[in-house]
ZAVO-814675 format. One record per residue: chain; x, y, z of N, C-alpha, C in turn. Coordinates in steps of 0.1 Angstrom, whole numbers. Layout:
ZAVO-814675
NODE,A,X,Y,Z,X,Y,Z,X,Y,Z
...
This chain:
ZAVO-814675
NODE,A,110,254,-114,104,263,-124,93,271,-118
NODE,A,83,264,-108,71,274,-103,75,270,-87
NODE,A,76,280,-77,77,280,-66,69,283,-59
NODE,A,66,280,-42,55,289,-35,64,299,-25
NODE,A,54,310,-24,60,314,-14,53,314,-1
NODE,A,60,325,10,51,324,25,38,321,25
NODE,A,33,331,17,21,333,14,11,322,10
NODE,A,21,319,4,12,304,-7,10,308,-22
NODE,A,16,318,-29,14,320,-38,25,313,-48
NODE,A,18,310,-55,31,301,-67,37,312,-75
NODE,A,48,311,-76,57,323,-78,65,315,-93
NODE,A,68,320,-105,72,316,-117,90,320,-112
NODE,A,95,309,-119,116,313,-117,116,318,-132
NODE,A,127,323,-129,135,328,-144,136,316,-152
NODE,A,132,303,-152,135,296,-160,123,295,-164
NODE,A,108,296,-158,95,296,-164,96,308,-175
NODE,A,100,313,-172,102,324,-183,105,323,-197
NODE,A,119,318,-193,126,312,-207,117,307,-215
NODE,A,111,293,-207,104,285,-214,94,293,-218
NODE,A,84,302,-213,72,308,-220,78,321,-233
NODE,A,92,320,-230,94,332,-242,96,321,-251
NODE,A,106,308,-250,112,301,-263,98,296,-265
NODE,A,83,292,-258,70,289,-264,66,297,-276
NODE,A,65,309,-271,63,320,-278,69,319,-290
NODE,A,84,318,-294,90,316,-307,88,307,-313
NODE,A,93,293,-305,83,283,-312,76,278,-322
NODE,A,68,279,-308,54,281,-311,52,260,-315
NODE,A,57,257,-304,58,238,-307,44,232,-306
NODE,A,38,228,-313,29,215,-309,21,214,-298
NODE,A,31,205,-289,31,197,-279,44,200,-271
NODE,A,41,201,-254,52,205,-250,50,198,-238
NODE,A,60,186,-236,59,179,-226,68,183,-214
NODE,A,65,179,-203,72,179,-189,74,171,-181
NODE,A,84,168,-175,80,152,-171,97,154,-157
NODE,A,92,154,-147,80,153,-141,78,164,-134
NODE,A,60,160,-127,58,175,-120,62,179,-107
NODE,A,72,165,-103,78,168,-91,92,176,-94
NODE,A,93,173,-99,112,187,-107,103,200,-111
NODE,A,95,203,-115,90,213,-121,79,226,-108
NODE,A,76,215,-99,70,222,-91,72,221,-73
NODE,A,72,232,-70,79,231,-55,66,235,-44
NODE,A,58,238,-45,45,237,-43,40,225,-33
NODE,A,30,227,-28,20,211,-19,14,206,-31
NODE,A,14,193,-30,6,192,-38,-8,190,-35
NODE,A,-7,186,-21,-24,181,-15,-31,200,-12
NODE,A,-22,215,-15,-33,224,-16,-38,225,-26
NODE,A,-52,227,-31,-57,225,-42,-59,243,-47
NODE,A,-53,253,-39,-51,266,-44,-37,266,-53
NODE,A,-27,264,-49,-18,261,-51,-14,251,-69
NODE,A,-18,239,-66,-20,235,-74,-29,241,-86
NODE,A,-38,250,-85,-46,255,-91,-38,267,-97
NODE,A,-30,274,-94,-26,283,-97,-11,278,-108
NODE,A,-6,266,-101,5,264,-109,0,257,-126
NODE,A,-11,248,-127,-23,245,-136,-26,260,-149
NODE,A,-28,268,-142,-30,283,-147,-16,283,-155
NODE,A,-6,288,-147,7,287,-154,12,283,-163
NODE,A,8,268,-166,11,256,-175,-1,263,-183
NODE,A,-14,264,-182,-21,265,-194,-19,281,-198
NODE,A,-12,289,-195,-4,303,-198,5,301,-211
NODE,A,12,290,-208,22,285,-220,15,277,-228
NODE,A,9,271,-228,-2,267,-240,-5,277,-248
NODE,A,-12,284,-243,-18,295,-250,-7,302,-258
NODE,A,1,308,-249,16,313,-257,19,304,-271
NODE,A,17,292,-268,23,285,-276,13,278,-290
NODE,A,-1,285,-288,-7,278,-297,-8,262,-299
NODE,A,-10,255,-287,-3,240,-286,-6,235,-271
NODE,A,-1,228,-269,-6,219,-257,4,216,-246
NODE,A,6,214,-232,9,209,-225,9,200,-218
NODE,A,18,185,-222,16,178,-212,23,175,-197
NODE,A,16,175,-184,26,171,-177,26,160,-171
NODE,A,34,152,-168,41,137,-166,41,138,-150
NODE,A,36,128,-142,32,125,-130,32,111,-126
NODE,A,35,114,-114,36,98,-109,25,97,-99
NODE,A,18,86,-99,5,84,-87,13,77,-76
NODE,A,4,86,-64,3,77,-50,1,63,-48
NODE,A,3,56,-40,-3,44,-40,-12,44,-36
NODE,A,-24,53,-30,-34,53,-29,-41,56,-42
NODE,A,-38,61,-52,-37,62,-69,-41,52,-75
NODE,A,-26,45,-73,-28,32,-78,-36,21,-78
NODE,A,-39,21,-62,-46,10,-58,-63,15,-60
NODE,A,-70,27,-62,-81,33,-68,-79,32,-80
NODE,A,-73,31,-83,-67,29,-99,-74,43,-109
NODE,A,-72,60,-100,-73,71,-106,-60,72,-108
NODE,A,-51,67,-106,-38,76,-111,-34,87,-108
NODE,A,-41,92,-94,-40,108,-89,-29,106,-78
NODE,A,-24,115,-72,-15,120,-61,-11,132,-56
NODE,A,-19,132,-43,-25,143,-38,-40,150,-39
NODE,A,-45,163,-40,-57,165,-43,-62,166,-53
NODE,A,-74,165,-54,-81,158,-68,-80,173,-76
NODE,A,-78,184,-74,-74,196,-82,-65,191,-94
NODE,A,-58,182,-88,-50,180,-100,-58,170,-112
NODE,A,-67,168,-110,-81,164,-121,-84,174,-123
NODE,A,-95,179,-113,-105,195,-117,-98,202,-124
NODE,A,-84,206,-124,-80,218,-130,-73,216,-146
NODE,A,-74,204,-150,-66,199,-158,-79,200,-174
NODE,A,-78,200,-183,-87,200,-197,-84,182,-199
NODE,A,-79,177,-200,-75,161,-202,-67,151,-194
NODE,A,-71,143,-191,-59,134,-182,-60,117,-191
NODE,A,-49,114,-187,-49,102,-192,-36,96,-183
NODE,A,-41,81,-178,-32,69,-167,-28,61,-178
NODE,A,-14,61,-176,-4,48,-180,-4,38,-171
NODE,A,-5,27,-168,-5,15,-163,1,1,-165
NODE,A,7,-3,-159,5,-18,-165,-6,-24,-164
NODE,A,-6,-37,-175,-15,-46,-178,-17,-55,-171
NODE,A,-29,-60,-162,-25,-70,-152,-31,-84,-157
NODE,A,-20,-96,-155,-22,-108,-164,-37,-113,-158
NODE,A,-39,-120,-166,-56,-125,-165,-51,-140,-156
NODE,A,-61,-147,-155,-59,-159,-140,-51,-169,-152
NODE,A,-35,-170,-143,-35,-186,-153,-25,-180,-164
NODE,A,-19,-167,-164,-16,-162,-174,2,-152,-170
NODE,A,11,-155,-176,25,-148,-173,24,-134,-175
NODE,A,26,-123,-168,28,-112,-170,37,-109,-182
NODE,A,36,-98,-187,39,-91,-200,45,-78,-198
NODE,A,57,-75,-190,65,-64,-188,62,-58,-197
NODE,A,61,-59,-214,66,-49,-225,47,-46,-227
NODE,A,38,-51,-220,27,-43,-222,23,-29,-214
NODE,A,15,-18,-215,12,-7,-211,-5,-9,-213
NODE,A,-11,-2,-207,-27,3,-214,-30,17,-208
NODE,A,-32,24,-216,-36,39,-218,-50,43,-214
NODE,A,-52,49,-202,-66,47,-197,-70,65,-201
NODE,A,-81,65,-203,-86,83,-204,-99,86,-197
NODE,A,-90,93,-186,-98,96,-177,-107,110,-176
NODE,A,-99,114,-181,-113,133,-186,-111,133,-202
NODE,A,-115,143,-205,-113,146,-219,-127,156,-220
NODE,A,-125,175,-213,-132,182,-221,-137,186,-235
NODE,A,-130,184,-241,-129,188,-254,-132,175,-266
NODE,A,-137,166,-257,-145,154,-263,-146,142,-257
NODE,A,-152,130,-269,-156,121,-258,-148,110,-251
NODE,A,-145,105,-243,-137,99,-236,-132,84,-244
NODE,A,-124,82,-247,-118,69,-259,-119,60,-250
NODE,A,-120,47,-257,-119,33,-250,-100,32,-246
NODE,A,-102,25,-236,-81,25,-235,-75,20,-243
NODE,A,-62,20,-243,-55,16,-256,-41,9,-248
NODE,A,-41,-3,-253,-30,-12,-250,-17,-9,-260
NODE,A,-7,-7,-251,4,-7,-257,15,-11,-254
NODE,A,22,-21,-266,37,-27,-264,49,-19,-267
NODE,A,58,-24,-254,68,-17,-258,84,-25,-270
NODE,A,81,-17,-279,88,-23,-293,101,-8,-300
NODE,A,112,-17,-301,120,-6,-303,122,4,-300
NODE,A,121,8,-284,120,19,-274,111,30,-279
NODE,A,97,21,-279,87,29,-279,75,26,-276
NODE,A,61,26,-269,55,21,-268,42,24,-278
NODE,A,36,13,-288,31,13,-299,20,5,-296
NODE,A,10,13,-301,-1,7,-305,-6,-8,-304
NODE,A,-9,-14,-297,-15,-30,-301,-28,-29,-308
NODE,A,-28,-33,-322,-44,-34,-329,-50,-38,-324
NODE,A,-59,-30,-324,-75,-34,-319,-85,-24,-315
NODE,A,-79,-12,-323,-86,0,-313,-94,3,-325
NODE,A,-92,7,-337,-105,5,-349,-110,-3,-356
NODE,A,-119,-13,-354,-132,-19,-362,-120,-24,-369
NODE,A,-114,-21,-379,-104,-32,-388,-93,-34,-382
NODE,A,-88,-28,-378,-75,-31,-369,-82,-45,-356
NODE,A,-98,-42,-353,-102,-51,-343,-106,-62,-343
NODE,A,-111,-65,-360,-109,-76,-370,-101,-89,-371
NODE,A,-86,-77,-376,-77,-79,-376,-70,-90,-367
NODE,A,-74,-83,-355,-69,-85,-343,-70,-102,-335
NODE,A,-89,-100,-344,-96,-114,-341,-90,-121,-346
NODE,A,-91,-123,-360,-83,-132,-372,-68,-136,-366
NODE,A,-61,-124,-362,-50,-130,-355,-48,-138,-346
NODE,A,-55,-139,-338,-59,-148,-324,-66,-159,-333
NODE,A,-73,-159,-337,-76,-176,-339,-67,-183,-347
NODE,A,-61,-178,-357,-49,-182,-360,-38,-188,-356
NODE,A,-37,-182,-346,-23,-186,-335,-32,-192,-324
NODE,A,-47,-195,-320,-48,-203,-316,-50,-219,-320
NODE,A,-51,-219,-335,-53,-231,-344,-42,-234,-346
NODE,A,-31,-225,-351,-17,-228,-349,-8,-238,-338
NODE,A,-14,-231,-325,-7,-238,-309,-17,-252,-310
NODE,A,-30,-249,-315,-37,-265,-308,-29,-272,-320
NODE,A,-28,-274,-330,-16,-282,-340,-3,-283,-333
NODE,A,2,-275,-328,17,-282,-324,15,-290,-310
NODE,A,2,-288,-304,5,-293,-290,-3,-306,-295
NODE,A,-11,-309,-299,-17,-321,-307,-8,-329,-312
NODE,A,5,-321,-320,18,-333,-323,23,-336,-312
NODE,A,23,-323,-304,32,-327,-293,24,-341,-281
NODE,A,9,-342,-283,5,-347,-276,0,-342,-261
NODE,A,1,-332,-261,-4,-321,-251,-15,-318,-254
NODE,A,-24,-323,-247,-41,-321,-252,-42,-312,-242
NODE,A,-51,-302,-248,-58,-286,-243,-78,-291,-240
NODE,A,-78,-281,-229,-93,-284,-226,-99,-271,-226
NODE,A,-116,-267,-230,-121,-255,-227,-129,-255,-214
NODE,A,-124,-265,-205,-127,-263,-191,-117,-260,-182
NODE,A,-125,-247,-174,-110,-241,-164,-107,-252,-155
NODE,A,-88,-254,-162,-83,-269,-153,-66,-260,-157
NODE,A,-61,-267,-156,-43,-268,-158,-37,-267,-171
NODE,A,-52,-273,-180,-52,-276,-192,-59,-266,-202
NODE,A,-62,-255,-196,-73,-246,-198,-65,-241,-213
NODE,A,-71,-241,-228,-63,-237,-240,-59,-222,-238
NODE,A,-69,-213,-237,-63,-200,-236,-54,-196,-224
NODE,A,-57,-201,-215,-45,-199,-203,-30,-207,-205
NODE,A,-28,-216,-214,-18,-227,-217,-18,-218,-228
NODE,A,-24,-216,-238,-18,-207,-252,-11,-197,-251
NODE,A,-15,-187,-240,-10,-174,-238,5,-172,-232
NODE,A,11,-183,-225,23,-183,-219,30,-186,-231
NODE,A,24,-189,-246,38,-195,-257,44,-182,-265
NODE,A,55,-184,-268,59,-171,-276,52,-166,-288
NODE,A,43,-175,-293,36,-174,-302,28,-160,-303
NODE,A,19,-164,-292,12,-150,-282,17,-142,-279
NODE,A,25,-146,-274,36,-129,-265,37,-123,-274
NODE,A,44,-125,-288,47,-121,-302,37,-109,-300
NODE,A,23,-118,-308,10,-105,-311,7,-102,-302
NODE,A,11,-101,-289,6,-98,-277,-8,-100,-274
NODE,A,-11,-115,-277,-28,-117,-273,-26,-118,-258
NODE,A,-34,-119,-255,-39,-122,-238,-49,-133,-236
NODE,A,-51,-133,-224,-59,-148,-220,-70,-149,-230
NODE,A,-76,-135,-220,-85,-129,-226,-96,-128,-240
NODE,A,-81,-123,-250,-86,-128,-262,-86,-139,-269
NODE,A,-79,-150,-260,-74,-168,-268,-88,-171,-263
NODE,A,-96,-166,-255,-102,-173,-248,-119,-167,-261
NODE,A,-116,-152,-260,-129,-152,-273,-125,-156,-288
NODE,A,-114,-160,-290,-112,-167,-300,-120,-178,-299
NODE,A,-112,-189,-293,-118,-199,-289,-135,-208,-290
NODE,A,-137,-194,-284,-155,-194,-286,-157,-193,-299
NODE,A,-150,-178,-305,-156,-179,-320,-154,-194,-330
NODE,A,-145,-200,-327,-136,-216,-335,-147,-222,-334
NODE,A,-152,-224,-318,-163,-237,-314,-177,-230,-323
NODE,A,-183,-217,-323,-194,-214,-334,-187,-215,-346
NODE,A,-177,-213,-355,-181,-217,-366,-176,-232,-371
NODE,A,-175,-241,-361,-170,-255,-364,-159,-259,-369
NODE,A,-147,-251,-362,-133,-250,-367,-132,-257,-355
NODE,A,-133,-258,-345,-128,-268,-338,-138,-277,-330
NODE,A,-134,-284,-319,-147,-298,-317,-139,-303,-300
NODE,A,-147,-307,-294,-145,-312,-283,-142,-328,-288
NODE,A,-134,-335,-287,-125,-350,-293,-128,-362,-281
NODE,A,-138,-370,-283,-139,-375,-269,-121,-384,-270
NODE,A,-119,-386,-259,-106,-395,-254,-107,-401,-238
NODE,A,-93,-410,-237,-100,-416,-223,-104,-430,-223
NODE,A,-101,-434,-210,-108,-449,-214,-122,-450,-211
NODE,A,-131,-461,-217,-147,-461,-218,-148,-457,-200
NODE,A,-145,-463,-193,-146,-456,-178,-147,-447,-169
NODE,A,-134,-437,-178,-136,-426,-174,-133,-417,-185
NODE,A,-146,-411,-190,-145,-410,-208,-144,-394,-203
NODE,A,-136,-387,-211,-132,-374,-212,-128,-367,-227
NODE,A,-124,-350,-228,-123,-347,-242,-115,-334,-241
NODE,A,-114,-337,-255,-97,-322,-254,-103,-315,-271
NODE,A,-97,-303,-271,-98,-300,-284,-94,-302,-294
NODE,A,-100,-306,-304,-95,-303,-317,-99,-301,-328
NODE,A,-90,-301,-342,-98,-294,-350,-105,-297,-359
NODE,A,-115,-298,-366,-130,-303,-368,-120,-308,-383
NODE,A,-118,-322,-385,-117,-326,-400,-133,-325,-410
NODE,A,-131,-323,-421,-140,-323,-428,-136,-328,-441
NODE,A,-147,-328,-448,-144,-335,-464,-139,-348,-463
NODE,A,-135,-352,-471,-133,-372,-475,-124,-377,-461
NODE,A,-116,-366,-457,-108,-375,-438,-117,-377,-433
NODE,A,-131,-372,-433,-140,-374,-423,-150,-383,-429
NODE,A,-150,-385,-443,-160,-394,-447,-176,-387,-451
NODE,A,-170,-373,-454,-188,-368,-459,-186,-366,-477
């Protein structure tokens, strides 16, 4: 679509065209590209070049009353900085917004989550830069995991302590005592591997501030167990009323 020449000049094909005339008719939204290695023939590490083809893309914007996104894949040098860039940093400078798709990386103690994503925003002229956004992939699409507004983040809590009061009951039948000291037995690191979790896609993370919140409000209790010798304790959940004798 954009080519260089001898010179170095990014030169538009007859197919940039098209697309800036059918923008023009349009007149779409959002107009994605994916990716900027098919679309651009260009260096990417010149930052004139790249700068010019940036120009281009926000040419059709404008045409279009609407936005352009383009779709990029990072270096491994990208990756492992974890900007998400590849090649010269023009491809930031020149850009009005960027945002890195990533995977989620499991917390210690914890199975990875293929169908998780998190949405990182890395510029944002045109306002203020959002917290990231975790997302599952569900019905070939990648959606939202609550927790990104105040009620949805609520929400989110309530659901984690639930499914963690839920798991310490089955593993309690089961006889599987859970500890809140980092060991093998650790509850949020042992909760998060059950499909329970995977379901609402909690993470270690949040079994683990659950957890905390249970022990402040007296929903659950450290259980001494063990013989008098070598006396030890697991979780569980705080009986009250006449089981307990108040």
């Amino acid at each position: 679509m954009l080519a260089a020449s001898r010179s170095g000049k990014i030169t538009p094909t007859p197919l940039y065209h098209q697309l800036l005339e059918a923008a023009g008719d349009i007149k779409p939204i959002m107009i994605g590209i994916a990716s900027s290695a098919n679309v651009y023939a260009g260096s990417e590490i010149d930052r004139s070049q790249v700068q010019q083809f940036v120009g281009l893309l926000t040419r059709m914007a404008i045409v279009a009353s609407g936005s352009v996104v383009l779709i990029s894949h990072p270096s491994l040098t990208g990756i492992t900085t974890d900007t998400g860039l590849s090649g010269t940093t023009q491809w930031h400078n020149a850009v009005r917004a960027r945002m890195y798709l990533k995977s989620v990386k499991p917390e210690s103690g914890e199975q990875p989550d293929n169908d998780l994503r998190q949405l990182e925003f890395k510029k944002n002229q045109y306002g203020a830069i959002s917290e990231a956004i975790v997302l599952k992939y569900r019905n070939g699409m990648f959606l939202p995991v609550p927790g990104v507004a105040s009620f949805d983040k609520l929400a989110q809590e309530r659901k984690a302590e639930d499914v963690f009061l839920d798991l310490l009951g089955r593993f309690t039948r089961e006889n599987r005592f859970v500890s809140d000291k980092s060991s093998s037995t650790y509850a949020p690191a042992v909760f998060a591997r059950e499909d329970e979790a995977k379901h609402h896609a909690l993470t270690n993370k949040m079994l683990e501030a659950a957890m905390r919140r249970l022990f402040q409000t007296n929903k659950i209790w450290n259980e001494p167990s063990g013989r008098p010798s070598r006396p030890s304790c697991h979780i569980a959940r705080t009986v009250t009323g006449p089981e307990r004798g108040e």
